[in-house]
C-alpha positions, -999 to 999 in steps of 0.1 A, spaced: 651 -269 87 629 -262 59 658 -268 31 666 -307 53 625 -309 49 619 -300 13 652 -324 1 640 -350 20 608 -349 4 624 -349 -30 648 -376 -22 619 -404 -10 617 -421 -45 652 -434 -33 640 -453 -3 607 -467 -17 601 -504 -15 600 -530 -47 570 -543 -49 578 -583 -42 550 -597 -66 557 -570 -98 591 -586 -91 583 -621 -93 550 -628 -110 552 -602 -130 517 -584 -121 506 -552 -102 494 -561 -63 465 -546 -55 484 -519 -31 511 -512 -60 511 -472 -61 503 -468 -26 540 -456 -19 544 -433 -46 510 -418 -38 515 -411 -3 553 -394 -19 528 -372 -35 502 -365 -11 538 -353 12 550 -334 -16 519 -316 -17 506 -329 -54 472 -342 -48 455 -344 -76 489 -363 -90 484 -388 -61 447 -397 -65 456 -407 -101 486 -428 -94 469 -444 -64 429 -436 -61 423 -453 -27 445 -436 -7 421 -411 5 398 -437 21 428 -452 32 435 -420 43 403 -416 59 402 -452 78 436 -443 93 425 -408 106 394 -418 122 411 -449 141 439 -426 152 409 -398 166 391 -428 179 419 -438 204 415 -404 219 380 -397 217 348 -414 226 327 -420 197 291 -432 195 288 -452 161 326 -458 158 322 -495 155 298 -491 124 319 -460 111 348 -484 109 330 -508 88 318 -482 64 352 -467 58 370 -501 58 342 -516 34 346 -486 14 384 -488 12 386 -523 6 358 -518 -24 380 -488 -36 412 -513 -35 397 -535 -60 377 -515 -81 417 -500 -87 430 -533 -92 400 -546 -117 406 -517 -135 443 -520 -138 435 -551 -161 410 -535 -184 
């Protein structure tokens, strides 16, 4: 089980999608790197992820707390959602600004 786990994990390059506007236009997307990054995070390299993709930890983050919220009852969740989405979306484009410098 842990030799089908650790191949698969190797093997997920092959099965990534092409990015549709690299392929046409020409340009990075805003979310390009967000595949190979989360390859990373799975393969354990996090350090390796954060530098192909830097907003996948608030991405991350976002993701975990709406997935805790459906269970759990919390107070602020409507203006915790906000935050991390606000934050997210501001880490999104600070990546794809600086993409261009």
């Amino acid at each position: 089980m842990k030799l089908l786990i650790t191949i698969l994990l190797f093997s997920l390059d092959e099965f990534m999608l092409p990015c549709i506007t690299k392929k046409f236009i020409g340009i990075d997307c805003p979310g390009c790197g967000l595949q190979r990054s989360l390859a990373l995070l799975l393969q354990g390299d996090f350090l390796a992820a954060f530098i192909m993709y830097p907003p996948v930890y608030s991405i991350i983050a976002l993701l975990i707390f709406l997935l805790v919220r459906n269970f759990i009852t919390i107070k602020y969740a409507n203006k915790i959602i906000v935050t991390l989405t606000i934050t997210a979306i501001g880490f999104i484009l600070i990546n794809y600004i600086l993409k261009f410098i």
